[in-house]
C-alpha positions, 0 to 999 in steps of 0.5 A: 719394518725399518729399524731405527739407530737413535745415537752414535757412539760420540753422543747424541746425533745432530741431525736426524735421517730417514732412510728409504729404499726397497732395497733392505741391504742398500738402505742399512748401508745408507744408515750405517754410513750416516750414522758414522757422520754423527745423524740419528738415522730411521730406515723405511722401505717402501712409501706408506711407511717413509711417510708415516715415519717422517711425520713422526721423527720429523728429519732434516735430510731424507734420502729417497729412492725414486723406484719404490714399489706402490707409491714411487718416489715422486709421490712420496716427495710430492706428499711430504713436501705438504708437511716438511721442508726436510731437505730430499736427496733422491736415488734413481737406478735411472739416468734419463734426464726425465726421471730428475726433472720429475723428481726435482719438480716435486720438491727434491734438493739433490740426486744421486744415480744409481749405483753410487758410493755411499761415501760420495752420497754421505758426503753430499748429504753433509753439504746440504747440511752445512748450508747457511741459516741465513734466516737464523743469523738475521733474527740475531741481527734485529734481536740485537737492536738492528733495524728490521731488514725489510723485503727485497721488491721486484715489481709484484714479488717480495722476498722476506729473507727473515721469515723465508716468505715469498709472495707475489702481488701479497699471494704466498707462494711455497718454496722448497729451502733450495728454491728459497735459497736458489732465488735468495742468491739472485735477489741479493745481488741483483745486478750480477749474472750468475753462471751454474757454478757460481749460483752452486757456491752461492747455495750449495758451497764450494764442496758440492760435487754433482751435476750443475744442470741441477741449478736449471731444474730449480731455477725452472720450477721457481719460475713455474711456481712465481707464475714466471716463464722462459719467455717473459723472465719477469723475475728470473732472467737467463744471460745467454752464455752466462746463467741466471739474473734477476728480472725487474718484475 
């Protein structure tokens, strides 16, 4: 079983981590450069027991190795995105690009390929956590007597940037906070065609370092799940040679 480090030497950790790889050394190097970065770590190395430990410690950020044995990676993704919207980086030994479209179809935010600094990997964790909580500086807003801040339309789909809810013709539909946030950036400025770089600083921040195909991935399953093609664009449009815009629905 995986060991748990629930502080670090400065106090109690701001945010908590899971750890998953089958392979033990790799995974205790994992945590260990974590909990420097101030994170209560947990470590698990195969699936049954990520998933079991992420229901229990709920974290914020999971770093998950693609190539488990038994239930791989994908499917540990796929069944903890059905109780948490924790940010996913996947590890993969493998640079096939089907391997990150898999991984990323499921729910993953970022990955990293195999073998990798765990500094660089650290470092990529902390700007997912540094993102903004765009959610949490609205509600101040409308507690502080401002007017409700009402949904961004186009045509058939809303987005309620307040309560992070998208619906299409009043139908939820489950984001992941990338996907969320990935279209969010879009929807407010939806007059501007965004090139990958610009859609990266928008969501990700000027420090993330990686590939930017990684924006096409995501821009792609939020097209999927709002029932969007890449031919029709009615609510995301590719700008050829540019990026992405909005579509007016």
């Amino acid at each position: 079983m995986g060991s748990v480090t629930p502080t670090t030497a400065a106090g109690p950790a701001a945010h908590r981590a899971l750890v998953v790889d089958d392979e033990e050394p790799l995974a205790r190097l994992v945590a260990g450069y974590l909990q420097r970065d101030g994170f209560e770590v947990h470590v698990a190395f195969n699936g049954l027991e990520a998933l079991e430990k992420a229901r229990t410690v709920d974290p914020d950020v999971v770093v998950l190795d693609l190539g488990l044995p038994g239930m791989d990676g994908v499917e540990v993704c796929r069944e903890l995105r059905t109780f948490s919207d924790c940010y996913v980086v996947m590890l993969t030994a493998r640079a096939e690009e089907v391997d990150t479209l898999i991984g990323l179809a499921v729910g993953a935010d970022d990955y990293v390929t195999k073998p990798f600094s765990p500094r660089e990997l650290t470092a990529r964790v902390g700007v997912l956590m540094r993102r903004p909580r765009r959610p949490a500086e609205s509600t101040r807003a409308s507690d502080a007597g401002a007017p409700p801040i009402p949904p961004l339309v186009f045509g058939a789909l809303a987005i309620d940037t307040v309560a992070r809810e998208v619906s299409v013709d009043g139908t939820l539909i489950a984001l992941t906070r990338t996907e969320f946030d990935v279209l969010t950036a879009l929807a407010n400025r939806p007059h501007v065609a965004f090139s990958r770089h610009a859609l990266i600083e928008a969501v990700w921040g000027d420090h993330w370092v990686g590939d930017e195909h990684l924006v096409d991935v995501h821009v792609l399953h939020v097209r999927r799940k709002l029932g969007d093609t890449a031919e029709e664009q009615r609510f995301v449009r590719t700008v050829r040679g540019v990026g992405y815009r909005m579509g007016q629905g």
